[in-house]
N, C-alpha and C positions, 0 to 999 in steps of 0.2 A: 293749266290746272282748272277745276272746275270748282268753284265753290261751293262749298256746304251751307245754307241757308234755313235756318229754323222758322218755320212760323206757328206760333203759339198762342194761344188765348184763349177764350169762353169753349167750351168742348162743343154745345150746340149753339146754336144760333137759328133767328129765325130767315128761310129759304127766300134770298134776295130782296132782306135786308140790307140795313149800314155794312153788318162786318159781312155777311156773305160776300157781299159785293165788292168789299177792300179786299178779302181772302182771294175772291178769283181773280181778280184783276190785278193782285200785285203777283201773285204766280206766274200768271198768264207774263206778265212781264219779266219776270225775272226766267221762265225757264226760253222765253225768246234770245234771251242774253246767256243762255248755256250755266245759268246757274241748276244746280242740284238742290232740292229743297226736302230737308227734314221736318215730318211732324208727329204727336202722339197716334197718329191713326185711327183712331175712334173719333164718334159726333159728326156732327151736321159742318164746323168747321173744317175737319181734314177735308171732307167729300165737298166742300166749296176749293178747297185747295190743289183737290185731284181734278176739278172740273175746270176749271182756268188753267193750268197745267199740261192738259190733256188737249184744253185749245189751241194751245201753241204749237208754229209753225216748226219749231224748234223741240218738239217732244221728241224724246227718244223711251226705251225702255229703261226704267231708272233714275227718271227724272226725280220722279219724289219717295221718298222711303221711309217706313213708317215704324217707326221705334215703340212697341208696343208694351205696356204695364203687361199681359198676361202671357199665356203659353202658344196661346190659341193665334197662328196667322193669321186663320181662312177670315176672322172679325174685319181684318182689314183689305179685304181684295178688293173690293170698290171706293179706295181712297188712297192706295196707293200702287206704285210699278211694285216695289221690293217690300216685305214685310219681316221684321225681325222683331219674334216674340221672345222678348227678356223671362219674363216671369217676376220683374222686379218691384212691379207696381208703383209708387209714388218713386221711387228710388231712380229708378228708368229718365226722369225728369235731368237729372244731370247731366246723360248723356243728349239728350236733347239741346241740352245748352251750350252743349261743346262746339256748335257750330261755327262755322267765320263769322257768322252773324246772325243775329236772332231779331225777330221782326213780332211784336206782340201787336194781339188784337183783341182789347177786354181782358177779360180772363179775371179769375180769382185765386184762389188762395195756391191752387198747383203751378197757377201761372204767377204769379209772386215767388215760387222756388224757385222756378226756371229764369226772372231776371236777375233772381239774385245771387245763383250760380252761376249763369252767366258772367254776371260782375267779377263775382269772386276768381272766376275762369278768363278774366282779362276781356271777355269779349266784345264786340261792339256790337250795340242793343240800340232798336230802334223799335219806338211806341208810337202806337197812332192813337189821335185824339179824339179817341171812342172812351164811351162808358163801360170802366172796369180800371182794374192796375197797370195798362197802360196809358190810358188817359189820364190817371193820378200821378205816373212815374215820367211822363215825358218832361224833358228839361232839367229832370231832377238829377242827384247823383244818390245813389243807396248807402253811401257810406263815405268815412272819412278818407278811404286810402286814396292814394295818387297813384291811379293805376299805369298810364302813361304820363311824366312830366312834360315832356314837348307837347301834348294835344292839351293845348290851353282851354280848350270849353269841353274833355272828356264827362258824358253824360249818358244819359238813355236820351237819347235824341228824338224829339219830339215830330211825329209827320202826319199829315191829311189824307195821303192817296199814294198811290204809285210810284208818281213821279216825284214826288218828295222821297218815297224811297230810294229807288234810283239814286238820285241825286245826294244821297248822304253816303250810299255803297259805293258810289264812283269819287267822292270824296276821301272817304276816311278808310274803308272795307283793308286797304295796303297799309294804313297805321295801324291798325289792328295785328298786328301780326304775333306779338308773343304768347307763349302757350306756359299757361300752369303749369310750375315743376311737380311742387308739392307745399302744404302746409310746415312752414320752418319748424322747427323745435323751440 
């Protein structure tokens, strides 16, 4: 099976920078490893995400797919293989989060929906210790529930690079496993 992998955070960013440079190179690694990666598809962040991506040895057609707020595909042909325009706009954000795993870099207030959907969606979330709502949310937990009992330090997991990713998906990615039923009554 191929995992579904969110990366999310600041829409632009500046062109190899901090986060451009985390964007393509945690792609670039994760689609070496046959993961599939979800993003908004707009900004200078997804097209760091297509570019690391696209370098790998391991690219196929489909590797990254871009879950789009508007109607419109063609916005995102240079940032992703597959493009699916919702027309949901801010809404779209949930289904982003629904990933095996969501990977934040920066971001504001849309990327604060996305971790905290995430959370709410059971998912395993990992921030990097960049300037924005991942770098405030790593270590942290977003709320009081107990989303997994057996994962004794469940959190938005705090990481520098890559290889900290990596190594938290190769850790934890298989205790993530349950999937939101629904909101109890």
């Amino acid at each position: 099976m191929k995992h579904l992998t969110s990366i999310i955070g600041d829409r632009d960013v500046e062109e190899n920078g901090i986060k451009w440079n985390l964007a393509r190179n945690i792609s670039r690694a994760l689609v070496d490893r046959d993961y599939r990666i979800v993003t908004g598809g707009v900004g200078s962040l997804a097209r760091a995400v297509y570019e690391g991506a696209k370098s790998s040895k391991n690219r196929v057609d489909g590797s990254v797919i871009a879950i789009l707020p508007g109607f419109d595909p063609s916005i995102a042909i240079n940032t992703s293989d597959i493009q699916i325009a919702t027309g949901l706009d801010e809404y779209r954000n949930v289904i982003t989060a629904n990933s095996d795993a969501v990977i934040a870099i920066g971001g504001g207030a849309g990327t604060l929906s996305e971790i905290s959907y995430a959370w709410a969606l059971k998912r395993l979330i990992i921030c990097l210790d960049v300037d924005g709502w991942s770098g405030r949310l790593g270590g942290k937990t977003i709320d009081h529930r107990i989303r997994y009992p057996e994962i004794k330090n469940d959190q938005c997991f705090p990481a520098r690079n890559e290889n900290d990713v990596l190594s938290i998906l190769s850790d934890y990615l298989l205790l993530y496993s349950r999937r939101h039923k629904r909101i109890p009554d």
